[in-house]
C-alpha positions as CSV (number, residue, x, y, z in Angstrom):
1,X,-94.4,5.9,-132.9
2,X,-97.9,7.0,-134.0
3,X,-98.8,3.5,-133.7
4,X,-98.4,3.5,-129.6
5,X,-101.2,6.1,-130.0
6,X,-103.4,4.2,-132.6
7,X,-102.4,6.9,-135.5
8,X,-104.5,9.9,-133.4
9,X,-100.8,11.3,-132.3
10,X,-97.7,10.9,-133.4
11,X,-94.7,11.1,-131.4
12,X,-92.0,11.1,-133.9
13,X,-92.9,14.7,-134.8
14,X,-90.0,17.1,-132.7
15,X,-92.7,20.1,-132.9
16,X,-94.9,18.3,-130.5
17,X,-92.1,18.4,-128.2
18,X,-91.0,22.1,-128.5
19,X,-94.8,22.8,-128.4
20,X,-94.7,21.0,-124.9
21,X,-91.5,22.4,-123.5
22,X,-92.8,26.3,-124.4
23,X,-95.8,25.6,-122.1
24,X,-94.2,24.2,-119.5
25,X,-91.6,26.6,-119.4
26,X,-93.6,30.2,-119.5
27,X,-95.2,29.9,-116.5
28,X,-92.4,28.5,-114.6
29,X,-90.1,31.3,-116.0
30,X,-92.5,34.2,-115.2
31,X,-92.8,32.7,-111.4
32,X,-89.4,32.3,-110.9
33,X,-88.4,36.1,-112.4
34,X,-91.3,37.5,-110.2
35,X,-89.9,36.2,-107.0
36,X,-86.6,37.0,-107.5
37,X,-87.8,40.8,-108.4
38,X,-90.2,40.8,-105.0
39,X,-87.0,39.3,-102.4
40,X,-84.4,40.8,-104.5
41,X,-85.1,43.7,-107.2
42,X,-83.6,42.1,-109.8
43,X,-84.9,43.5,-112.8
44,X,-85.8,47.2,-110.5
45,X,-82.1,47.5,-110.3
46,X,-81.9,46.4,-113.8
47,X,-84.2,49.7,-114.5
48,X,-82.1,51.9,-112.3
49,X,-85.2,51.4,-109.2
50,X,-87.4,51.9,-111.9
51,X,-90.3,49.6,-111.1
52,X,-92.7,50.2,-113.3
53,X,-90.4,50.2,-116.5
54,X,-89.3,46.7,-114.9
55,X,-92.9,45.6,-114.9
56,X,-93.4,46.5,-118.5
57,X,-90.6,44.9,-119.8
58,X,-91.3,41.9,-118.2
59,X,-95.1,41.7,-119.6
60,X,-93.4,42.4,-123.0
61,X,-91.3,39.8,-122.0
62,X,-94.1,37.5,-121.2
63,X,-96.1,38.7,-124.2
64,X,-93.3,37.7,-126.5
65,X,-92.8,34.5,-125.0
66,X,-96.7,33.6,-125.4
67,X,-96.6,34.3,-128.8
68,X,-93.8,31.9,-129.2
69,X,-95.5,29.3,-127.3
70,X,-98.6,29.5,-129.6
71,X,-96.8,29.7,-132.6
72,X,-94.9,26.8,-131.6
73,X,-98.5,25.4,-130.8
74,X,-99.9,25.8,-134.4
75,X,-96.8,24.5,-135.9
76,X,-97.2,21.3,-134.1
77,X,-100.7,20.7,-135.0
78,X,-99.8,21.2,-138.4
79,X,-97.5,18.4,-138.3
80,X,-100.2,16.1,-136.7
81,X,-102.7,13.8,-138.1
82,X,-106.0,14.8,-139.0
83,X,-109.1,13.3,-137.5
84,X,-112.2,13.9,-139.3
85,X,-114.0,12.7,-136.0
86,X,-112.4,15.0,-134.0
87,X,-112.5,18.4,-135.9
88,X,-115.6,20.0,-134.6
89,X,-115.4,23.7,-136.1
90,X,-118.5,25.3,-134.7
91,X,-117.6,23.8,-130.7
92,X,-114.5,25.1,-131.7
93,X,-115.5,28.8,-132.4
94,X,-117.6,28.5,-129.3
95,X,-115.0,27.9,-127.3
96,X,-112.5,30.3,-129.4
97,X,-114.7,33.1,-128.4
98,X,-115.6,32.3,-124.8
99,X,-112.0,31.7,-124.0
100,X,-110.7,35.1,-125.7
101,X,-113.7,36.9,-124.1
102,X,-112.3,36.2,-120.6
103,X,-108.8,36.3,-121.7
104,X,-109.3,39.9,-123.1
105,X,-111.9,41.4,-120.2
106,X,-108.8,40.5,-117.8
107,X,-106.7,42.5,-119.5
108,X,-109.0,45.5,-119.5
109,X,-109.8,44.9,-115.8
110,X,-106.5,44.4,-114.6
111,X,-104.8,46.7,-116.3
112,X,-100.8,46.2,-117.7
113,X,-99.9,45.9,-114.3
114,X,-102.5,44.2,-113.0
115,X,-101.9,41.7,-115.1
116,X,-98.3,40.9,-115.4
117,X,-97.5,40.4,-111.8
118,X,-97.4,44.1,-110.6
119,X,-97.9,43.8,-107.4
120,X,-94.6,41.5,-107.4
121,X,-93.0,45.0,-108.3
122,X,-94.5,47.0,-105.1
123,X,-97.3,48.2,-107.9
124,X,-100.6,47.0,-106.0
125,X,-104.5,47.3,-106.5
126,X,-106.4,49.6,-104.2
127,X,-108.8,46.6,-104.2
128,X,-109.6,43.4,-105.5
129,X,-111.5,42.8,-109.0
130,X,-114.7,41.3,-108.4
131,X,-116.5,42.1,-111.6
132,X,-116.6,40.2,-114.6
133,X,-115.0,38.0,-115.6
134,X,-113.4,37.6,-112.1
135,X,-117.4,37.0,-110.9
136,X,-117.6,33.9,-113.0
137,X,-113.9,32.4,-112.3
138,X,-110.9,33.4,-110.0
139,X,-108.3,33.1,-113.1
140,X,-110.0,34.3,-116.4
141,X,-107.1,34.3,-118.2
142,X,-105.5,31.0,-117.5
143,X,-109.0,28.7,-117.8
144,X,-109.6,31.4,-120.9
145,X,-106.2,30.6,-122.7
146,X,-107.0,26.8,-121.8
147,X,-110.2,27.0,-123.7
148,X,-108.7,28.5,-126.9
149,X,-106.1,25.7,-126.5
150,X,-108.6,23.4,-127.3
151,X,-110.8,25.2,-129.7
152,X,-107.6,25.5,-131.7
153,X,-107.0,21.3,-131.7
154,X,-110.8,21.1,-132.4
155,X,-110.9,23.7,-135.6
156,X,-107.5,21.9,-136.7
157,X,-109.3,18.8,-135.8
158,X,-105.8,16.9,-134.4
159,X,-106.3,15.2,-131.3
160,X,-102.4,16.3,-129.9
161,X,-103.6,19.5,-129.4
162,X,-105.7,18.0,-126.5
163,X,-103.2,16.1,-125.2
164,X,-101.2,19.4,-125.3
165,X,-104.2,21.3,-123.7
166,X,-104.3,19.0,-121.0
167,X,-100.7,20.0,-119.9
168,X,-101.4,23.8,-120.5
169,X,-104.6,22.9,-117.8
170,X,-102.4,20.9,-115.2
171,X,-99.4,23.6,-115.7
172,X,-101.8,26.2,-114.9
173,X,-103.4,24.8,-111.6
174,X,-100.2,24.0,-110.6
175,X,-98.8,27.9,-111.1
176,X,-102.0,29.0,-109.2
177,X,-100.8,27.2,-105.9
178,X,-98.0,29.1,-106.2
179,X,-99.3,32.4,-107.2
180,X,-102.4,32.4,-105.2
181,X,-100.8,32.2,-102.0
182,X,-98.1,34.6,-103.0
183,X,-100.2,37.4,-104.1
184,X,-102.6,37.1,-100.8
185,X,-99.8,37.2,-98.5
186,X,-98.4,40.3,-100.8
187,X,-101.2,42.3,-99.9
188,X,-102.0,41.1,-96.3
189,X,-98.3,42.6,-95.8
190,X,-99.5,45.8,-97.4
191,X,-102.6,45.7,-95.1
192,X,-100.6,45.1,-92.3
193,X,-98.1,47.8,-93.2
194,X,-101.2,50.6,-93.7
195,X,-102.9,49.6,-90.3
196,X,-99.7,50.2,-88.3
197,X,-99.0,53.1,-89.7
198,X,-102.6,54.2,-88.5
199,X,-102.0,53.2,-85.1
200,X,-98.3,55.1,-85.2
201,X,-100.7,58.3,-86.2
């Protein structure tokens, strides 16, 4: 099988798969568990109408699952061929640390909540983020997490890792033109909702 890939990748390895299927399937799970909670407070009711224990337990949720998926990640890599022309250590630590910079800033900016889809729980911002690393790009975390993707296939110096960090790119923009929207129209419903209760004053 490697042999379809001229030795750089090879295909016979299962991990590569399980590696694949873990980052497809995060973001699609988180999306379709938010959704349900905001038309249907599914896991609210699961709390007894607590949202905010709801919320947490789905960011644990989501924490857990990302370790999984990179886990999974290093376990493939390891069962990958090594190309001394593509193991690059010190682009690799440059891009380890840039992508954990913004990855970790979000968190501190957003908050728990902020960052695991609270305001799919009725748990919204006064106002939008605008500092860093939101000044420099709309979704730290995901371009962030793409970057240390492919520091980690660099430092490894396996060239599946970038084929894998390709699909964690072209997941991600697809889960923004679903999330995007979403979370706009959430809180022009919420500005809507404040003004008329103004004009009802």
């Amino acid at each position: 099988m490697s042999q379809l890939t001229g030795g750089l990748i090879d295909l016979s390895q299962n991990s590569l798969y399980f590696s694949a299927l873990a980052i497809a399937f995060n973001p699609t799970f988180w999306n379709i568990v938010a959704r349900q909670e905001y038309h249907n407070k599914t896991l609210t009711r699961l709390f007894n109408g607590n949202s905010l224990r709801a919320c947490y337990a789905l960011a644990l949720t989501i924490f857990g699952l990302g370790l999984l998926r990179d886990a999974l990640y290093e376990r493939a890599l390891r069962h990958q061929p090594f190309i001394p022309a593509f193991h690059h250590p010190y682009i690799a630590y440059v891009l380890l640390a840039t992508g954990n910079t913004l990855v970790l800033t979000s968190y501190y900016a957003l908050g728990i909540t902020g960052t695991f889809l609270g305001d799919y729980f009725g748990i919204l911002m006064d106002e939008p983020v605008t500092g860093f690393p939101f000044n420099v790009t709309g979704a730290p975390m995901y371009w962030g997490s793409t970057m240390s993707f492919l520091g980690t296939s660099l430092l490894y110096g396996r060239p599946a890792g970038a084929l894998l960090t390709i699909q964690v790119f072209l997941v991600y923009l697809g889960a923004l033109q679903f999330e995007d929207p979403f979370t706009s129209q959430i809180y022009a419903e919420r500005d809507k909702r404040e003004k008329e209760g103004k004009k009802a004053k």
